[in-house]
Biopython code that builds the backbone (N, CA, C, O; Angstrom):
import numpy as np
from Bio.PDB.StructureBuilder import StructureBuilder

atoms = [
    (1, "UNK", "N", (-23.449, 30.199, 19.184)),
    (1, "UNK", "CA", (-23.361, 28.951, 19.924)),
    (1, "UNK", "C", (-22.422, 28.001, 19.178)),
    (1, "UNK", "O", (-22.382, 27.993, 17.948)),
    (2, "UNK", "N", (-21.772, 27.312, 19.832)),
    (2, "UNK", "CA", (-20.601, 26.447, 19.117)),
    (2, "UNK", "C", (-21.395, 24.985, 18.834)),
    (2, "UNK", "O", (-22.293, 24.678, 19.617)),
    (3, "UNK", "N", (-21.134, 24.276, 17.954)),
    (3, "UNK", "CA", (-21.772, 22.964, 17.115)),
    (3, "UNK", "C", (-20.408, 21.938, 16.868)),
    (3, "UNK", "O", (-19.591, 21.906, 15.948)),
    (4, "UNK", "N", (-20.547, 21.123, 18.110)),
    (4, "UNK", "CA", (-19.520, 19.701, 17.728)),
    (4, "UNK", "C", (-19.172, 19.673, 16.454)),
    (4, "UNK", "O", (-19.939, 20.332, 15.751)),
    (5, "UNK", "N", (-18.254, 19.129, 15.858)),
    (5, "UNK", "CA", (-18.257, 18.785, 15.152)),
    (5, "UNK", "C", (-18.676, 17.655, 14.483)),
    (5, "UNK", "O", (-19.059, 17.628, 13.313)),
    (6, "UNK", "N", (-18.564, 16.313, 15.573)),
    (6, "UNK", "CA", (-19.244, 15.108, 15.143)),
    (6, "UNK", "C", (-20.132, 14.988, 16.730)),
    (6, "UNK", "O", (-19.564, 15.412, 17.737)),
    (7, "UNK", "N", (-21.151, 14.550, 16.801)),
    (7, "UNK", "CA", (-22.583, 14.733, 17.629)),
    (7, "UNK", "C", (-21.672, 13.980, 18.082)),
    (7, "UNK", "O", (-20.831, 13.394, 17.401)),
    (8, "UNK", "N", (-21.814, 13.943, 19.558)),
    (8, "UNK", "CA", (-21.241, 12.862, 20.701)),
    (8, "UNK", "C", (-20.429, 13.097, 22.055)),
    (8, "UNK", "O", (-20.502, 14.225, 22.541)),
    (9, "UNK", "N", (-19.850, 12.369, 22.547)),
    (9, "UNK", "CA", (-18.909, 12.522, 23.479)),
    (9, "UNK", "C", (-17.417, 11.946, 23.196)),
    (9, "UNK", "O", (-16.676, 11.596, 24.114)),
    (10, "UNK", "N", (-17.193, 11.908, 22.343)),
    (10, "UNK", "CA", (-15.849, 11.460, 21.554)),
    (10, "UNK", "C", (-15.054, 12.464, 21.551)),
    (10, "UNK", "O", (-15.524, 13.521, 21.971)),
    (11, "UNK", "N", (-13.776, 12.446, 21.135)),
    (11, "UNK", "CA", (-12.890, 13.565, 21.571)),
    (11, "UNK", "C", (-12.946, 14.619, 20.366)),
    (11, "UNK", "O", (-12.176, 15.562, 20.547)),
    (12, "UNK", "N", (-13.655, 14.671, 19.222)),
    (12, "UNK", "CA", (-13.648, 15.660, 18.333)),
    (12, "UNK", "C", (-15.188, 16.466, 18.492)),
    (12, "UNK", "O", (-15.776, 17.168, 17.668)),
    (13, "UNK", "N", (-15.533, 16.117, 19.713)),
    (13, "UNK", "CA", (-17.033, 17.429, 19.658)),
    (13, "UNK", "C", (-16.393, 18.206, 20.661)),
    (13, "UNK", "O", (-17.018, 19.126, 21.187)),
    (14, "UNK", "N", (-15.077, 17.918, 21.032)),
    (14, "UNK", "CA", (-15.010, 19.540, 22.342)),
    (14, "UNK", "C", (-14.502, 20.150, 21.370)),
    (14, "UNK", "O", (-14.433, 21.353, 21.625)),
    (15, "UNK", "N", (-13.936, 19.776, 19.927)),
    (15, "UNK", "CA", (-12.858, 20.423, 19.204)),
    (15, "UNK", "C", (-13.983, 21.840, 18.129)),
    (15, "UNK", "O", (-14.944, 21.511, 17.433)),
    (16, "UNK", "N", (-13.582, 23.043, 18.265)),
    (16, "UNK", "CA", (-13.885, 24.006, 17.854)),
    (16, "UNK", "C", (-13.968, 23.808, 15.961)),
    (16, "UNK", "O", (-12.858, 23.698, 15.442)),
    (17, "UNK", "N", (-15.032, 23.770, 15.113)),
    (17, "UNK", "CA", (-14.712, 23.593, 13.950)),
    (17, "UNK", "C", (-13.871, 25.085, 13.420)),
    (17, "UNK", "O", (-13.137, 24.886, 12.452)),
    (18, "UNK", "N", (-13.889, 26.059, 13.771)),
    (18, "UNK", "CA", (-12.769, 26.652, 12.990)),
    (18, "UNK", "C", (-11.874, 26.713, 13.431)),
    (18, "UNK", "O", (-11.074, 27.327, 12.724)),
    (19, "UNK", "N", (-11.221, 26.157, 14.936)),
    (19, "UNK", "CA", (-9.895, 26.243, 15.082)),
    (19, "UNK", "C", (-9.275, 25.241, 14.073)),
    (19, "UNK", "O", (-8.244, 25.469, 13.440)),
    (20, "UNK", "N", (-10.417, 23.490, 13.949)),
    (20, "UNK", "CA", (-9.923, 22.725, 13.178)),
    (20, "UNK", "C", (-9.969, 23.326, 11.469)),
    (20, "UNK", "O", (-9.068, 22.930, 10.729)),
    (21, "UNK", "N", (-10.778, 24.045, 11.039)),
    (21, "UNK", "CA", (-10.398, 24.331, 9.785)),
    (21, "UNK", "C", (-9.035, 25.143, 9.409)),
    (21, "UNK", "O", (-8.407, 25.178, 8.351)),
    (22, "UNK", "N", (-8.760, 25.917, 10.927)),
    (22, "UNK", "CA", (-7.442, 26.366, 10.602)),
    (22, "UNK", "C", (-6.363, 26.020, 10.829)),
    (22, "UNK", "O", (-5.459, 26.346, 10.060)),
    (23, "UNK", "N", (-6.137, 25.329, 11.842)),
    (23, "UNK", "CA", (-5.200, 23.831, 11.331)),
    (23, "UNK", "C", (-5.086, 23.318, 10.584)),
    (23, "UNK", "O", (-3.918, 23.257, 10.201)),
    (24, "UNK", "N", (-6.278, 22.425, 9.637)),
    (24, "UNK", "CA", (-6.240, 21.824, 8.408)),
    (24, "UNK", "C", (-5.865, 23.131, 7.442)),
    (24, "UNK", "O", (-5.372, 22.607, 6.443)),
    (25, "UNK", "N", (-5.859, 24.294, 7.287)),
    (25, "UNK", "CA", (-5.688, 25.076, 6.140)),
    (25, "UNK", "C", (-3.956, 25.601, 6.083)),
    (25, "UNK", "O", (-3.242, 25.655, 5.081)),
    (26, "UNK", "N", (-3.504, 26.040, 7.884)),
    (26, "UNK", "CA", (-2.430, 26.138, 7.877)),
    (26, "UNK", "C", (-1.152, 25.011, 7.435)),
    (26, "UNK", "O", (-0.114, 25.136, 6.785)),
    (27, "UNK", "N", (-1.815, 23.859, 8.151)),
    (27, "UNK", "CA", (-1.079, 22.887, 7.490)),
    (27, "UNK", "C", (-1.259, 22.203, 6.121)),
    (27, "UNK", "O", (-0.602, 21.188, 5.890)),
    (28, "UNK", "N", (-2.012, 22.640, 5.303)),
    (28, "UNK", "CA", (-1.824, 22.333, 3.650)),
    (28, "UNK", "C", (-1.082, 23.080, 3.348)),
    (28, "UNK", "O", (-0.135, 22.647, 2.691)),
    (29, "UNK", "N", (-1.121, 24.611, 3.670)),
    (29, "UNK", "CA", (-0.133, 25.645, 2.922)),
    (29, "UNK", "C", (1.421, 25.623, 3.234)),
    (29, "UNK", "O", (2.183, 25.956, 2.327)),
    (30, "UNK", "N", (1.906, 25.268, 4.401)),
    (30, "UNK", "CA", (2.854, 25.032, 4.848)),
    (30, "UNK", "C", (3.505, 23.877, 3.918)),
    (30, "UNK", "O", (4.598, 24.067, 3.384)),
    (31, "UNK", "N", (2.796, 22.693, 3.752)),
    (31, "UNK", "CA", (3.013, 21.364, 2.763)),
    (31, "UNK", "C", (2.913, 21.739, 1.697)),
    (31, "UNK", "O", (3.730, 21.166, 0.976)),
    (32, "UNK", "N", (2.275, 22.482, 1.146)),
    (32, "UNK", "CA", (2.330, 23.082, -0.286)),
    (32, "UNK", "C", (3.721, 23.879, -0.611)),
    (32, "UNK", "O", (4.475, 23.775, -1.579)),
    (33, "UNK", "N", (3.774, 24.561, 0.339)),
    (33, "UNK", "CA", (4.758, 25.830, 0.327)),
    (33, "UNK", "C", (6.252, 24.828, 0.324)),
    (33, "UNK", "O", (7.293, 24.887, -0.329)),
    (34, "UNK", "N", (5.911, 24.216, 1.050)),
    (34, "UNK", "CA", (7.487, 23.589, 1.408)),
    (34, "UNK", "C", (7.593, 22.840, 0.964)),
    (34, "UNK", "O", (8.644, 22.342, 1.367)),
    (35, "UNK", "N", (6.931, 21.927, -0.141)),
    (35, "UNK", "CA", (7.149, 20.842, -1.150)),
    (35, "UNK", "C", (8.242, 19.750, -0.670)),
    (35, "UNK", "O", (8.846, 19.434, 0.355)),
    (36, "UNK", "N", (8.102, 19.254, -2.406)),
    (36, "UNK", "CA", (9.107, 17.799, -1.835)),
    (36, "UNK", "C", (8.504, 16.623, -0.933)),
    (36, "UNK", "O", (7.325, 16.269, -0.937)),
    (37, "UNK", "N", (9.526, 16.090, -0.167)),
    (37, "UNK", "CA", (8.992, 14.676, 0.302)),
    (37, "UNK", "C", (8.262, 15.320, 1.506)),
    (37, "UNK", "O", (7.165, 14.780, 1.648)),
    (38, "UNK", "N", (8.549, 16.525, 2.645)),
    (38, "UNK", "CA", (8.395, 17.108, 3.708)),
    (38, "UNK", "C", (7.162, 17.658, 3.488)),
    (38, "UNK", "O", (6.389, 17.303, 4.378)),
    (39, "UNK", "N", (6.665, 18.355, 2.702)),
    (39, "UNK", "CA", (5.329, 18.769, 2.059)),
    (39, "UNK", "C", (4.154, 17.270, 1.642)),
    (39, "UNK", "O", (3.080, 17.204, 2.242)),
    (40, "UNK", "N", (4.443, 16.441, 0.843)),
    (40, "UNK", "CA", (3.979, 15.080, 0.562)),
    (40, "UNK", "C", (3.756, 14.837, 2.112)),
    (40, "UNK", "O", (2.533, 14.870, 2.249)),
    (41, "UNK", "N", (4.049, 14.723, 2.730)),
    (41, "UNK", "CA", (4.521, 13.596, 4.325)),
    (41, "UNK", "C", (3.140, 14.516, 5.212)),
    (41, "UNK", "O", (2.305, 13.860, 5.835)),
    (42, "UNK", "N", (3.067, 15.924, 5.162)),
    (42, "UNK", "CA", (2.427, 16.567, 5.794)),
    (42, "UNK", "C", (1.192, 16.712, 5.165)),
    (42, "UNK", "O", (0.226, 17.147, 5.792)),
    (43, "UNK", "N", (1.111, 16.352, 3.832)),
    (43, "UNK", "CA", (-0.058, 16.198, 3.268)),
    (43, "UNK", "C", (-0.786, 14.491, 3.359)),
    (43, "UNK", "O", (-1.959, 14.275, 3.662)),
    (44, "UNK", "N", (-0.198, 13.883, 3.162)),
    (44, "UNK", "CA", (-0.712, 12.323, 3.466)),
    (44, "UNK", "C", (-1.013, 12.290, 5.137)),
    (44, "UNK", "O", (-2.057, 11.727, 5.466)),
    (45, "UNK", "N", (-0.455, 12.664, 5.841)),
    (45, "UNK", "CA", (-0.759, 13.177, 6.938)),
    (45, "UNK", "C", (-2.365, 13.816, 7.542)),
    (45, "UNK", "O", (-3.083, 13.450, 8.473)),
    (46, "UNK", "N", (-2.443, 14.484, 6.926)),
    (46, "UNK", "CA", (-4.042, 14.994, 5.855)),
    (46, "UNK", "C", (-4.905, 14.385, 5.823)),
    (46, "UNK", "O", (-5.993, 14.588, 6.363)),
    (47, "UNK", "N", (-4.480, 13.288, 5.003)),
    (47, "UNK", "CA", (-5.110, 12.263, 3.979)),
    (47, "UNK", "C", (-5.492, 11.419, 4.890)),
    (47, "UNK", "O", (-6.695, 11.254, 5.092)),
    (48, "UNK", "N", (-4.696, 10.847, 5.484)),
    (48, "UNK", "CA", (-4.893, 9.853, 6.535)),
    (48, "UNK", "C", (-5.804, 10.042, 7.563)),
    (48, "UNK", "O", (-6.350, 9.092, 8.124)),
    (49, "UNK", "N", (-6.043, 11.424, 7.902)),
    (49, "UNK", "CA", (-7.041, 12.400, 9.495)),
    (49, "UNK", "C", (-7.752, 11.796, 8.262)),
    (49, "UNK", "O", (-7.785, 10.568, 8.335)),
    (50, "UNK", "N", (-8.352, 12.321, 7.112)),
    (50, "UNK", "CA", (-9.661, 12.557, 6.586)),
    (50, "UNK", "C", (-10.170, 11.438, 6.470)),
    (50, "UNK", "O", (-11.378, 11.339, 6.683)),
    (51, "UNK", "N", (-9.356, 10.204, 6.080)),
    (51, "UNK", "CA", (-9.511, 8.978, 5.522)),
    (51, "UNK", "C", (-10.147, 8.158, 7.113)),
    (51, "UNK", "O", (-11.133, 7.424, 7.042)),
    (52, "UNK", "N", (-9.470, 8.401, 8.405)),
    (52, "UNK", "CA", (-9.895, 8.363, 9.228)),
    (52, "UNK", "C", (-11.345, 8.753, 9.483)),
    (52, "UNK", "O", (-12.223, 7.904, 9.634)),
    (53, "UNK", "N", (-11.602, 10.273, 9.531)),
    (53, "UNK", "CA", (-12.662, 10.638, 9.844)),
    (53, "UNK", "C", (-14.023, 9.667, 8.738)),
    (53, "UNK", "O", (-14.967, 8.925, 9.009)),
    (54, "UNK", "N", (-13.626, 10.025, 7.903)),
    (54, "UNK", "CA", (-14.509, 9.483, 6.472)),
    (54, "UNK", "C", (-15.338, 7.919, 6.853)),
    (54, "UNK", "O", (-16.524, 7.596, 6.783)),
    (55, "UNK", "N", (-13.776, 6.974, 7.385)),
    (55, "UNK", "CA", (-14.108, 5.913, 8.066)),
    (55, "UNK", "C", (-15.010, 5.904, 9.139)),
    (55, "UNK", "O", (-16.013, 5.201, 9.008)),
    (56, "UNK", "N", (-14.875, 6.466, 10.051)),
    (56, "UNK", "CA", (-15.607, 6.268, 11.263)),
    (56, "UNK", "C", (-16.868, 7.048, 11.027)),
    (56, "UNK", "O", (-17.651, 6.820, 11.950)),
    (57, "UNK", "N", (-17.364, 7.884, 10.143)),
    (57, "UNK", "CA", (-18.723, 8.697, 10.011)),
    (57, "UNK", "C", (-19.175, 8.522, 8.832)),
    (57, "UNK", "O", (-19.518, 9.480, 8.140)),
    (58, "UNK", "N", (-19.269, 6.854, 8.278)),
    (58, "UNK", "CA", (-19.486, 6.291, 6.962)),
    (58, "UNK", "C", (-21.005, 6.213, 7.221)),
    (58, "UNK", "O", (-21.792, 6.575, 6.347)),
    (59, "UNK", "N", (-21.519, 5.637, 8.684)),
    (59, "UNK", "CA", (-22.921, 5.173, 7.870)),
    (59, "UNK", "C", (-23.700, 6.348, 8.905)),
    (59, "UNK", "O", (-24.668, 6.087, 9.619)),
    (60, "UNK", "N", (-23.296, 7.159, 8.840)),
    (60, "UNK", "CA", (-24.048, 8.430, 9.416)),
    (60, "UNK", "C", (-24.251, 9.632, 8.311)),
    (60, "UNK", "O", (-25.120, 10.496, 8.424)),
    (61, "UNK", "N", (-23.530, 9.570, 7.475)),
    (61, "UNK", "CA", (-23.587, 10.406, 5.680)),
    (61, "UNK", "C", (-24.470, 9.841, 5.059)),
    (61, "UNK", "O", (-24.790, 8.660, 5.193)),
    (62, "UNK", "N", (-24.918, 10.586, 4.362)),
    (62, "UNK", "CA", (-26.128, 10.357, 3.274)),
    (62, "UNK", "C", (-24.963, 10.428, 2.455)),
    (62, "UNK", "O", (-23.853, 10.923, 2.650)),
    (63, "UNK", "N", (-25.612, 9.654, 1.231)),
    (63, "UNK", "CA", (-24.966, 9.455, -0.068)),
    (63, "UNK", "C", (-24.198, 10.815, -0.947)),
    (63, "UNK", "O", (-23.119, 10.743, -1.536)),
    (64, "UNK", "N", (-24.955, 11.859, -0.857)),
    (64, "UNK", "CA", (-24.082, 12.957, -1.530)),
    (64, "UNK", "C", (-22.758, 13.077, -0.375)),
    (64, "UNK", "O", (-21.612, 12.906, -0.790)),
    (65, "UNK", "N", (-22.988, 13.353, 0.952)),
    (65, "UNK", "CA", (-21.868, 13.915, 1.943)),
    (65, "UNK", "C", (-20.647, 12.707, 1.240)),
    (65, "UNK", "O", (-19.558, 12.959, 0.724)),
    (66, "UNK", "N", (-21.058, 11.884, 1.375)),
    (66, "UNK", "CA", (-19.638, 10.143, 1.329)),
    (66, "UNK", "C", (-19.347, 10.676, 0.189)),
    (66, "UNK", "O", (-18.249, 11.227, 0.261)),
    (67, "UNK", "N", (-19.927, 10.788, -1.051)),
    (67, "UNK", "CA", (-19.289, 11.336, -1.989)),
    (67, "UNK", "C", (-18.532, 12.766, -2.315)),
    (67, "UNK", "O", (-17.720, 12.864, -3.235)),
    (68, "UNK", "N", (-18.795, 13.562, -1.689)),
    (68, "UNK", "CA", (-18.085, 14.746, -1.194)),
    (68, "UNK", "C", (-16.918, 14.729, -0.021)),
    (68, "UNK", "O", (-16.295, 15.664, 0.482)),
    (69, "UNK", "N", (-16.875, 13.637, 0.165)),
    (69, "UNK", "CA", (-15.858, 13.465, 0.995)),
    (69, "UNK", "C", (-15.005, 12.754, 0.422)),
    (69, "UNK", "O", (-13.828, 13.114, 0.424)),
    (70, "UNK", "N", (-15.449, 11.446, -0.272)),
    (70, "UNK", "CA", (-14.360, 10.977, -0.977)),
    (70, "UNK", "C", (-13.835, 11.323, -2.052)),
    (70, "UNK", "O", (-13.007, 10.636, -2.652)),
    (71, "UNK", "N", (-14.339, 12.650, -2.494)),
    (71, "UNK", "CA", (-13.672, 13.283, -3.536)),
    (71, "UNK", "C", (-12.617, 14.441, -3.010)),
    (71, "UNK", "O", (-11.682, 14.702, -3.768)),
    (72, "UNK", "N", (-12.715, 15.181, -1.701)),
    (72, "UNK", "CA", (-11.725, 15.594, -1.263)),
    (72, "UNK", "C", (-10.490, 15.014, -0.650)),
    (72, "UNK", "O", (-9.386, 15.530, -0.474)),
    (73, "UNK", "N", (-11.069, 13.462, -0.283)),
    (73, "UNK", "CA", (-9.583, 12.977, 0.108)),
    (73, "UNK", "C", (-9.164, 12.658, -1.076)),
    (73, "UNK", "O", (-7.935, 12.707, -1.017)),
    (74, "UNK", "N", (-9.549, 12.307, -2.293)),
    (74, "UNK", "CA", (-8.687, 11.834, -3.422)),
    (74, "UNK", "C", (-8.324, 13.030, -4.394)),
    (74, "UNK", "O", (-8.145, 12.755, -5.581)),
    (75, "UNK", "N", (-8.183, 14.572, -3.888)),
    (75, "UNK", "CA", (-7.948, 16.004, -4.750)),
    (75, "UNK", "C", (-6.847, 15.846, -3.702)),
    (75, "UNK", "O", (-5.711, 15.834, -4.177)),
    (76, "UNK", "N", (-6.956, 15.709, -2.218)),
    (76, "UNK", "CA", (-6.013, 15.555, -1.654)),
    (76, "UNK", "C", (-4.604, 14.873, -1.720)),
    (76, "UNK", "O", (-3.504, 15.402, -1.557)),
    (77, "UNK", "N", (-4.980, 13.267, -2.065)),
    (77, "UNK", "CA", (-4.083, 12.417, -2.538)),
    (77, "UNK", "C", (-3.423, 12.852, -3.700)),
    (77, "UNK", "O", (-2.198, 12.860, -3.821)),
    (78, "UNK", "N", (-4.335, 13.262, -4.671)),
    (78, "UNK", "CA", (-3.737, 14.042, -5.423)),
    (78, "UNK", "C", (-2.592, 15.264, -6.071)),
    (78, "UNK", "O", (-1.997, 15.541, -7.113)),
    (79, "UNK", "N", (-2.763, 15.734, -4.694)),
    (79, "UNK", "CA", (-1.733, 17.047, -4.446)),
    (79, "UNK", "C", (-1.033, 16.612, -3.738)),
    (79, "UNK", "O", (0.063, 17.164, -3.826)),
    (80, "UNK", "N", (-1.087, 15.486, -2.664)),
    (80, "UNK", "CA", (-0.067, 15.107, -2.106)),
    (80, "UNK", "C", (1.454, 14.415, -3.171)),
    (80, "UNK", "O", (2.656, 14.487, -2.914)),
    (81, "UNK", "N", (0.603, 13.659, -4.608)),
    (81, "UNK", "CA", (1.164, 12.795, -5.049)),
    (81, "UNK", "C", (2.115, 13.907, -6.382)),
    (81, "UNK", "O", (2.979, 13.535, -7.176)),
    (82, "UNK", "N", (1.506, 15.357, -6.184)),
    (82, "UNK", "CA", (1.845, 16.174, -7.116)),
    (82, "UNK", "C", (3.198, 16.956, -6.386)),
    (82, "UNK", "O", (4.274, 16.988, -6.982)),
    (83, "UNK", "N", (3.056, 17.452, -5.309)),
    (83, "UNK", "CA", (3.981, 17.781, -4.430)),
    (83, "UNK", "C", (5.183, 17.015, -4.628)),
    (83, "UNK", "O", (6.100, 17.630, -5.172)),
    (84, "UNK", "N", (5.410, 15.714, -4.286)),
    (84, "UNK", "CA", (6.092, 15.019, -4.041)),
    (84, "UNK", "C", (6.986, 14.917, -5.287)),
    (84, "UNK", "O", (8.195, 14.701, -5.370)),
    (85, "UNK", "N", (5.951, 15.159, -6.339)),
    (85, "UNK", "CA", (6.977, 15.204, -7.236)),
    (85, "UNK", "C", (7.467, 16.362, -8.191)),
    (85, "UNK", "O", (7.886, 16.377, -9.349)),
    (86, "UNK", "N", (7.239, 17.339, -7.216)),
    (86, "UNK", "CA", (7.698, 18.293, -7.880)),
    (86, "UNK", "C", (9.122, 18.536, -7.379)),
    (86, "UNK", "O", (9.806, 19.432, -7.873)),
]
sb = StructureBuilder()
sb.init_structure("model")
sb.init_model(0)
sb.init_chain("A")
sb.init_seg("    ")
for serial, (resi, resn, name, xyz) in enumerate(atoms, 1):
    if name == "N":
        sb.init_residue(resn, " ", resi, " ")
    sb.init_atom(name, np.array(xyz, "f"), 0.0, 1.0, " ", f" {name:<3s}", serial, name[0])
structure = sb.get_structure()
């Protein structure tokens, strides 16, 4: 049986969670792979969906999830900010 991703009628519960994990995975590797500013751009890109999501499903997380989340957008930022300068 398929499971919204966020409970509701908003436009991310028709969305399939592993089509979205494979989007999000294809497009890190692609940004990884292809470095530079074009890689950075597609990774903040990233950053920004998550930073989004993170925002809008703040007071629906229990305290460990918010913190597991804000530690992947900032490993994220991270690699974005590593990319860029490689």
């Amino acid at each position: 049986m398929r499971r919204p991703l966020l409970p509701g009628s908003g436009p991310l519960a028709r969305v399939s969670p592993v089509l979205a994990f494979l989007v999000v995975a294809v497009v890190f590797a692609i940004a990884v792979v292809v470095g530079g500013l074009a890689g950075a751009l597609l990774l903040a890109l990233l950053a920004v969906g998550v930073a989004v999501l993170l925002a809008t499903t703040w007071a629906r997380l229990s305290p460990p999830a918010r913190l597991a989340r804000a530690l992947i957008l900032a490993v994220l930022v991270a690699v974005a900010i590593g990319v860029a300068l490689r």
